[in-house]
C-alpha positions in Angstrom: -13.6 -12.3 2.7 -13.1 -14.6 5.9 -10.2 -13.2 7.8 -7.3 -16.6 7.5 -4.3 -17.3 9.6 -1.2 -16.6 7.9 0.6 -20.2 7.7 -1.1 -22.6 5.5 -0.1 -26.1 5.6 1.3 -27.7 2.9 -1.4 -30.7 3.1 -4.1 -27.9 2.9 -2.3 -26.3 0.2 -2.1 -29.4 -1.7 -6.4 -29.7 -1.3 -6.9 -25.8 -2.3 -4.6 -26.5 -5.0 -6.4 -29.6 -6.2 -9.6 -27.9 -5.8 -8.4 -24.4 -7.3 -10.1 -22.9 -5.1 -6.1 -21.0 -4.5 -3.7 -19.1 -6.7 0.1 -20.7 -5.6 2.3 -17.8 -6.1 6.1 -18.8 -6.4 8.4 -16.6 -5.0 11.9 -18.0 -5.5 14.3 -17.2 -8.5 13.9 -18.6 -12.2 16.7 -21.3 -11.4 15.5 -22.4 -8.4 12.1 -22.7 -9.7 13.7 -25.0 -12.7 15.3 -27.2 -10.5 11.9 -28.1 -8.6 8.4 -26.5 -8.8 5.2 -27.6 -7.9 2.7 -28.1 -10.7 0.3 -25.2 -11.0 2.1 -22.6 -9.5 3.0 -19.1 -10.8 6.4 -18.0 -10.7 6.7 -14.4 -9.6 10.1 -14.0 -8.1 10.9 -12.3 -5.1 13.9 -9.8 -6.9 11.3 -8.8 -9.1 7.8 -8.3 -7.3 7.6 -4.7 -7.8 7.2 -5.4 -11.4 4.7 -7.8 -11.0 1.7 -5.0 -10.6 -0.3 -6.2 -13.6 -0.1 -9.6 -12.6 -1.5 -9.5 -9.3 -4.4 -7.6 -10.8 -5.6 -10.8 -12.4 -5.4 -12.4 -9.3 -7.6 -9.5 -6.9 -10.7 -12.1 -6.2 -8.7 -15.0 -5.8 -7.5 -16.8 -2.6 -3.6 -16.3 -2.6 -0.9 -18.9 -1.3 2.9 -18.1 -1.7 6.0 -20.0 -1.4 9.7 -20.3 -1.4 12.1 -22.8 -0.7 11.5 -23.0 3.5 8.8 -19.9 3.6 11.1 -17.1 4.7 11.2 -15.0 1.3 7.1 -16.0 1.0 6.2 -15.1 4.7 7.7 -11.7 3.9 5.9 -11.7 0.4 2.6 -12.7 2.2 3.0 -9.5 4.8 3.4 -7.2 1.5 0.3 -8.8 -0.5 -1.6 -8.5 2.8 -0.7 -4.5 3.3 -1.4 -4.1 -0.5 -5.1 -5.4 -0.9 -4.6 -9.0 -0.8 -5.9 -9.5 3.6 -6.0 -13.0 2.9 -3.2 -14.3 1.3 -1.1 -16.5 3.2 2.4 -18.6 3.5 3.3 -21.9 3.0 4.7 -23.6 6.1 8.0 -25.1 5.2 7.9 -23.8 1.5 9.0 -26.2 -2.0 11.5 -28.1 1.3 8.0 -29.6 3.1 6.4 -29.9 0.3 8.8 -32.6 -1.3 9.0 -34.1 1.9 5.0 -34.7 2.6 3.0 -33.7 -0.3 5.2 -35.3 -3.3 8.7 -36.7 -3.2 9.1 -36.5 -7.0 9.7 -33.1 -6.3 13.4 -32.4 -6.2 15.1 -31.0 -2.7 18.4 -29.2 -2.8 
């Protein structure tokens, strides 16, 4: 796999998403993810990655893109995948915050 930087764009992440050629891996908690979410994601929060083993199995192949609410709690998330055989997963810049603001402003900011 092509080395990648690790920030993403949300613009980009909006094309990868549309194309699905990317897995968006949500890190925040269960109510923050009710209150807004981007369509597609996956919800694996933060409080409870070590638990999440399994599930990042079925993701191994696939180009991985996480994000929080400003990309603090994903950046760190996106360090672990890359240590733990996922080199090219990366952060989105600005998190579910940037998104609403330049991708799609039907998504809720709080």
């Amino acid at each position: 796999m092509e080395e990648k930087p690790i920030e993403v764009d949300v613009q980009t992440v909006k094309q990868l998403l549309d194309s699905g050629e990317i897995v968006l891996i949500d890190c925040r908690e269960t109510d923050e993810f009710e209150t807004a979410k981007i369509d597609g994601s996956v919800l694996l929060p933060m409080s409870q990655w070590m638990d999440t083993t399994d599930q990042l199995a079925e993701f191994a192949d696939r180009h991985i893109v996480v994000h929080c609410h400003h990309g603090g709690r994903s950046l760190r998330v996106t360090n672990w995948l890359r240590q733990n055989g996922h080199p090219t997963a990366q952060n989105m810049t600005g998190g579910i915050d940037a998104w609403s603001q330049l991708v799609d402003p039907a998504v809720p900011r709080y």
